[in-house]
C-alpha positions in Angstrom: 78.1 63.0 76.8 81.6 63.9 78.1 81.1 66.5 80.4 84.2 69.4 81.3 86.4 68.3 84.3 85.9 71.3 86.3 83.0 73.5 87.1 85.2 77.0 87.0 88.3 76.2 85.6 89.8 79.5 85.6 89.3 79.9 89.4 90.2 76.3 90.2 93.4 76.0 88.1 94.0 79.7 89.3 98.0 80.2 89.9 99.3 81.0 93.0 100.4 84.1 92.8 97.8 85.1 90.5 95.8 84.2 93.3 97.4 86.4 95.9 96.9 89.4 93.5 93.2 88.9 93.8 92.7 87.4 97.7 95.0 91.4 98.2 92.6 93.6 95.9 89.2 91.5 97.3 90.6 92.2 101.1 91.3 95.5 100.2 87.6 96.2 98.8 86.1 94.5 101.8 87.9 96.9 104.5 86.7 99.5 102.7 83.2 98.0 102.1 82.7 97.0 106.2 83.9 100.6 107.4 81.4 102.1 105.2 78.6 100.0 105.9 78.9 97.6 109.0 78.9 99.7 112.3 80.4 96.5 114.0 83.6 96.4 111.8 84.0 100.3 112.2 84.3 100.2 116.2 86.9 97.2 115.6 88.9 99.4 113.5 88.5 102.2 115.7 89.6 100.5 118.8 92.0 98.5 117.1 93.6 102.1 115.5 93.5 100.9 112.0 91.8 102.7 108.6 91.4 100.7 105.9 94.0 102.4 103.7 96.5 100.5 106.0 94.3 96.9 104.6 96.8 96.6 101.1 96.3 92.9 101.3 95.8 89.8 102.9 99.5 90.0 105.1 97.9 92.9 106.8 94.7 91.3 108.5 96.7 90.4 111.1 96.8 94.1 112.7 93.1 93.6 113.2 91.5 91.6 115.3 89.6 88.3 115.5 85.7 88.4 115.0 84.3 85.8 117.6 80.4 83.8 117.1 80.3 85.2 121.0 80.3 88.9 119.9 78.1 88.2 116.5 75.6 86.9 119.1 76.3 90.1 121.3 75.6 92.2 118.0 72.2 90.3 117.1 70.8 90.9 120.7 71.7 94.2 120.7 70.6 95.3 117.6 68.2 92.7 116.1 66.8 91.0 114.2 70.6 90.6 112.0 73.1 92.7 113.8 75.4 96.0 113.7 77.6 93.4 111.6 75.1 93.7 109.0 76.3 96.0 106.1 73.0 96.2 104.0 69.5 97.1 104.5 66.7 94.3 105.4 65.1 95.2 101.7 68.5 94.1 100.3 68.3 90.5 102.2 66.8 87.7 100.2 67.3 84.5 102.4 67.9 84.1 106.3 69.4 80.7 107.7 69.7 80.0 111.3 72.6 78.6 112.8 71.9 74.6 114.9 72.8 76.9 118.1 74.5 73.8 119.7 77.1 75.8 121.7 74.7 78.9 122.3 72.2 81.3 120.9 72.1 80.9 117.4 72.6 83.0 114.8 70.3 84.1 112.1 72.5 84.3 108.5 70.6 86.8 106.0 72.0 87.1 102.8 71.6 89.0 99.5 70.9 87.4 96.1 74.8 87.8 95.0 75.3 86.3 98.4 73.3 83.3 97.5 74.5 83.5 93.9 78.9 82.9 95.2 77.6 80.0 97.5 75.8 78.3 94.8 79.3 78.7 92.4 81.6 77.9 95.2 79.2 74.5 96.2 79.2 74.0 92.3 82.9 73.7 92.1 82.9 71.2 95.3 79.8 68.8 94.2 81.3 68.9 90.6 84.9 67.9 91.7 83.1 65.3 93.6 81.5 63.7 90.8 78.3 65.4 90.3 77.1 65.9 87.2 73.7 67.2 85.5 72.6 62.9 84.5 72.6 62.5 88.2 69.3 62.3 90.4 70.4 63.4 93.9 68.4 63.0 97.0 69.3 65.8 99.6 69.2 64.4 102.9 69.8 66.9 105.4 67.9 69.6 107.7 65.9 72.1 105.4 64.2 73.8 108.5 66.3 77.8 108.7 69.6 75.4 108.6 71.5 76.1 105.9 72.8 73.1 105.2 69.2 72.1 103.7 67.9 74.8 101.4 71.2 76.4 100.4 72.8 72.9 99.6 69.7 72.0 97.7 69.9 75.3 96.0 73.9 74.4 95.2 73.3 71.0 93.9 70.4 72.1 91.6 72.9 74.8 90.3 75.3 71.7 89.0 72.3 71.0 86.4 71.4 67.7 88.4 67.8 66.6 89.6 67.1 67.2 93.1 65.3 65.7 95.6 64.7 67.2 98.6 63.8 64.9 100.9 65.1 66.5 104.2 65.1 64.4 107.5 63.0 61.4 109.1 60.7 59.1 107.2 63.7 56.8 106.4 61.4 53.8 105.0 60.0 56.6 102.6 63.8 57.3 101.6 64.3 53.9 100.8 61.2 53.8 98.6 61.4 56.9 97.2 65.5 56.4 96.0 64.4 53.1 94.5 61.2 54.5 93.0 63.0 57.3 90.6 66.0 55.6 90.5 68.1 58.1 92.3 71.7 57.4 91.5 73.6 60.2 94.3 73.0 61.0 98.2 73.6 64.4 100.1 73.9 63.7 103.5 76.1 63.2 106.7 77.9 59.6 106.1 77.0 58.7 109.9 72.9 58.5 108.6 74.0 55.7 105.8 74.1 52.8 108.7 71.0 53.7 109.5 69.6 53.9 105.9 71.2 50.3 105.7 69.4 48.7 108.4 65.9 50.3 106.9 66.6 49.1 103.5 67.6 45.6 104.3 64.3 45.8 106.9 62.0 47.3 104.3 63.4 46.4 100.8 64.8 43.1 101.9 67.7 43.9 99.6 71.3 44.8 100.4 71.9 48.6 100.0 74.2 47.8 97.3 71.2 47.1 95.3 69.4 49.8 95.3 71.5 51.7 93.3 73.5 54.8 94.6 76.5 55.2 93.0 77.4 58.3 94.6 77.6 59.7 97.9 78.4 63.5 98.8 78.9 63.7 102.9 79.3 66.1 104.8 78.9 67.7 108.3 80.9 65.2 110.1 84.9 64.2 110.0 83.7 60.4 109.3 85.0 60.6 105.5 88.8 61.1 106.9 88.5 57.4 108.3 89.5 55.0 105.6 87.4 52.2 107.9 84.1 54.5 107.1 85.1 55.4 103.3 85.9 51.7 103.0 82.4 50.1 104.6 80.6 52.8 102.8 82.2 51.5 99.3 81.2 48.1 100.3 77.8 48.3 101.8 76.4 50.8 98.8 78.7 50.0 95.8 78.9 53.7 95.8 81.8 56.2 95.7 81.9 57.7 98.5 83.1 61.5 98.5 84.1 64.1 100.8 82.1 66.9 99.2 80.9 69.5 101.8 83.1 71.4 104.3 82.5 74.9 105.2 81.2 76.7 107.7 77.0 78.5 107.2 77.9 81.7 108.8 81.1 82.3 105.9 80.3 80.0 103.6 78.2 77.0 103.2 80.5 74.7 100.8 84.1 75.1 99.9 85.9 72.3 99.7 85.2 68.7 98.9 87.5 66.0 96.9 88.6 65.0 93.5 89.2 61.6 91.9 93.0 61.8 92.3 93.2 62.1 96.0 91.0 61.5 99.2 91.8 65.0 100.4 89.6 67.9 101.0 90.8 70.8 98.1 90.1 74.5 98.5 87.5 75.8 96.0 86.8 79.2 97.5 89.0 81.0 95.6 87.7 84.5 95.2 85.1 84.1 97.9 86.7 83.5 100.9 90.4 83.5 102.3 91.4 80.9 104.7 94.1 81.6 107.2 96.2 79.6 109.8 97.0 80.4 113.9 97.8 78.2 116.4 94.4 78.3 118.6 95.6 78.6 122.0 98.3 81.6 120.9 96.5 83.2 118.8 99.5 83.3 116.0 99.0 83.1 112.5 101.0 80.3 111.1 101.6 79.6 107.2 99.7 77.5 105.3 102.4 75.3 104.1 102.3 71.2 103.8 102.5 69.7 107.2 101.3 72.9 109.4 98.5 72.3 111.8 95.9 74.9 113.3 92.4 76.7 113.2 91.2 78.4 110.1 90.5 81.9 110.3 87.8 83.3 107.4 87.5 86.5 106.1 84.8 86.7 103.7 85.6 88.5 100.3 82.7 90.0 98.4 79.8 88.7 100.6 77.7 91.7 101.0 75.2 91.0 103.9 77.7 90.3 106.6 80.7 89.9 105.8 83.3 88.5 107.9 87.2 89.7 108.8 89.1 87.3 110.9 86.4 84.9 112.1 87.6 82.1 114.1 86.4 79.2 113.0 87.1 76.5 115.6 87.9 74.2 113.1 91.4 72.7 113.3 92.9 71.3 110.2 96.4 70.1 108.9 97.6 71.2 105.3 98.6 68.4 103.7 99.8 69.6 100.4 100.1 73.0 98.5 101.0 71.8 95.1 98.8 71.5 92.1 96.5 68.0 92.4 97.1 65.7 89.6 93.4 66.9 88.3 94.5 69.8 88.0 93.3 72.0 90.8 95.5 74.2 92.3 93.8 74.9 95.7 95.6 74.0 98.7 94.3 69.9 100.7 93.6 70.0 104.0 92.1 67.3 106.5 89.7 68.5 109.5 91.3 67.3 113.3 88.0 68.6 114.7 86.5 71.4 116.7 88.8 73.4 119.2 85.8 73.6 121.2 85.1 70.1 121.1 89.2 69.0 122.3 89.6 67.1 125.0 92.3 67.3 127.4 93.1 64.2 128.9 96.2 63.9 131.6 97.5 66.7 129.6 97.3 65.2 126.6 94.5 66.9 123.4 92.5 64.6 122.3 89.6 65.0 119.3 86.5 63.2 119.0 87.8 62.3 115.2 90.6 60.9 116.5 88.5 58.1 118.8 86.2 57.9 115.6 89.3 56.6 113.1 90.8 54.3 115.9 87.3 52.5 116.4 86.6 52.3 112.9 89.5 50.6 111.9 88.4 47.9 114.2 85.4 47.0 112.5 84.3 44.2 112.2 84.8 43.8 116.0 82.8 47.1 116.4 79.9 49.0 114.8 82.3 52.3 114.6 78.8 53.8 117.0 80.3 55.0 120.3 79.9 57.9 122.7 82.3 59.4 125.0 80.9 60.2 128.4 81.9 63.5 130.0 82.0 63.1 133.9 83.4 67.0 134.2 84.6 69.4 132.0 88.3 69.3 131.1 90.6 68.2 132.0 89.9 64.9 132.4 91.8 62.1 133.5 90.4 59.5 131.6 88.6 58.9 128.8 85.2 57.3 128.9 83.8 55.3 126.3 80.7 53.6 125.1 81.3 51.2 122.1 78.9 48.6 119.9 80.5 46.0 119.7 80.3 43.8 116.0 77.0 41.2 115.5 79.4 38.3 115.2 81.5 39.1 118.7 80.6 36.2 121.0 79.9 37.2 124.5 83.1 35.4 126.3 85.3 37.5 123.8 84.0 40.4 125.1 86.7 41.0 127.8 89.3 40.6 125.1 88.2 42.5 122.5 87.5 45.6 125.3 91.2 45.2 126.4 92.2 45.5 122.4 90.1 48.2 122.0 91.8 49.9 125.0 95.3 49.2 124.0 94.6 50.5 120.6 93.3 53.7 122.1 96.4 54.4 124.2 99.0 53.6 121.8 97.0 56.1 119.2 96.4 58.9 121.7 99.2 58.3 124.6 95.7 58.6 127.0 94.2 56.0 129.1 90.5 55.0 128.4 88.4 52.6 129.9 85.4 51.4 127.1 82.3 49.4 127.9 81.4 47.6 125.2 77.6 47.6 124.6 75.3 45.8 121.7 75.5 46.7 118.5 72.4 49.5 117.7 72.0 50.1 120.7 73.2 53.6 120.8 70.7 55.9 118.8 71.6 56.7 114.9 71.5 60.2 114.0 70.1 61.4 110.4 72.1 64.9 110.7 75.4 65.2 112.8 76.0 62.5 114.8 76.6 63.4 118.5 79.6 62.3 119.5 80.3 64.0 123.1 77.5 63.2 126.6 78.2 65.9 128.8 76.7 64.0 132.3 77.4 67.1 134.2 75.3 69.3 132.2 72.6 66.8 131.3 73.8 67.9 127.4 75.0 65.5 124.5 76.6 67.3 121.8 
């Protein structure tokens, strides 16, 4: 049966200054909603020597200031279990998440059941403009212990009318078996974990992964899908398309954005859920979001009722690439991820992002695996970038020495930064079946 082309077609076709009238009114409600009920947000008003009557709109959030994951953390120590942020009470809450807690203390995410109920329609919108529809049988392959990337994205993929299978992590001959089994035709899961579900189908199935008969993938949780090498050995190993179909961020909002058919570019979907906005990270100034602009996204949630969220930084830095309506139709402004401010390297000066290393080693496959770590000898900056990288099955060991000097060339004239790379063999570094860890900090004994 033909089934519609957009799961909320009022909201994703939206126009834009339809959509400004309501992004105003919802920030409006909210600064009235988080002085009322969230302790936290009244003390930042206070100090900051705002009321919410001077909140008419979105072009006034600037007057107040950013919400940091350092203070929520302050807040949930100080007044646990959820936090002075928290604008309901606990017999209100109908689902707590944890955060991974990978850069500190984590944070435990309690929402109410309209909370649950926008994340399901906003993760609709993305899995559906992905490709997702009810005839599929998905297996969801990601974390479903407190992270909310497991449950709440089963949850959301269930809500698109499809079958789901929730599988969760490990026990990847079982995933082979089980996929093949029920003839599972989609796969939710970071695109990092498909090498290593190729090597354990070929092992155990003695098929090629094409053959087992995934015809869609819906990653997430890593910038992988930005690298047309990755997209492009995904296609070819699975006979699958391959989608980006889950950014967002678990404590604002668990899936916002994913691609279309027209365009390998991440649209937004949260309209009416959750305003993104622009500043330049290291001067804290908003910035437009116009085609072409670079910077870190700043959330405010609007409508979430457990704990909501003005001006949260979200570490992620992203370029808009377009504004205008999609050719499907969607009206949301595209964006691509750089990476995590937290996670930039400066190198002689010069910012580097671990995505950045990821699309210049995949596009030298076959000569490499795309698996590589970089090796922190310090903390920034540093004055030269450290690399380990597979290098391909077919690379014969006396062109080893030339394919390493390629491999550095390629990297300086990508990044204007020396690195030095030692190529090692190819699964040698350990697959991951959630995010793949990209960074070894040797100083702190840490890989993140």
């Amino acid at each position: 049966m033909p089934w519609p082309r957009y799961w909320d077609e009022a909201m994703e076709t939206i126009a834009p200054g339809a959509l400004r009238e309501l992004e105003d009114r919802l920030v409006r409600d909210a600064a009235s909603y988080v002085w009322d009920r969230s302790p936290f947000y009244h003390a930042k008003f206070r100090e900051a020597g705002v009321t919410p009557q001077q909140i008419t709109g979105a072009r006034d959030l600037p007057r107040l200031p950013f919400t940091s994951k350092a203070e929520l953390r302050s807040s949930q120590e100080a007044h646990p279990p959820f936090g002075a942020h928290t604008a309901v009470p606990v017999q209100e809450v109908v689902r707590v998440h944890r955060t991974s807690g990978s850069t500190g203390r984590p944070l435990y995410i309690a929402m109410t059941r309209r909370d649950a109920h926008i994340t399901n329609e906003c993760g609709a919108r993305a899995f559906w403009a992905a490709g997702l529809r009810p005839d599929h049988a998905v297996v969801h392959c990601l974390n479903y212990c407190l992270w909310l990337g497991g449950y709440t994205d089963h949850s959301t993929l269930e809500h698109t009318g499809a079958a789901v299978v929730p599988f969760g992590v490990g026990h990847s001959d079982l995933l082979v078996r089980t996929i093949r089994d029920l003839g599972v035709t989609a796969i939710s899961c970071t695109p990092s974990y498909m090498a290593v579900l190729a090597r354990v189908v070929r092992d155990e199935l003695r098929i090629e992964p094409r053959e087992l008969g995934l015809r869609l993938g819906l990653f997430g949780g890593e910038p992988g899908m930005a690298i047309p090498g990755v997209r492009h050995a995904l296609q070819e190993t699975w006979g699958m398309a391959a989608k980006d179909a889950n950014y967002g961020m678990s404590d604002a909002l668990s899936n916002f954005a994913a691609e279309c058919d027209a365009r390998p570019e991440l649209h937004f979907l949260g309209q009416g859920a959750i305003l993104c906005q622009l500043i330049d990270p290291e001067r804290e100034r908003d910035k437009e979001i116009a085609a072409g602009e670079s910077g870190e996204f700043v959330f405010t949630t609007l409508g979430r009722e457990g704990q909501p969220l003005l001006r949260y930084r979200s570490g992620d830095v992203v370029t808009i690439v377009g504004t205008d309506a999609c050719e499907c139709g969607r009206t949301g402004f595209r964006f691509r991820v750089l990476g995590r401010s937290d996670d930039m390297l400066i190198v002689k000066g010069i910012n580097v992002f671990p995505s950045a290393v990821e699309t210049i080693l995949a596009d030298l496959r076959p000569e490499l695996t795309g698996a590589f770590r970089i090796l922190l000898p310090k903390p920034n900056p540093l004055d030269v970038l450290s690399i380990l990288a597979e290098h391909g099955e077919a690379v014969a060991p006396d062109h080893l020495p030339g394919l390493r000097a390629k491999v550095e060339g390629r990297l300086r004239e990508f990044l204007s930064a020396r690195a030095e790379v030692e190529l090692v063999a190819p699964n040698s570094l350990p697959g991951f079946e959630s995010k793949a860890k990209r960074l070894v900090k040797l100083y702190a004994g840490e890989t993140r």
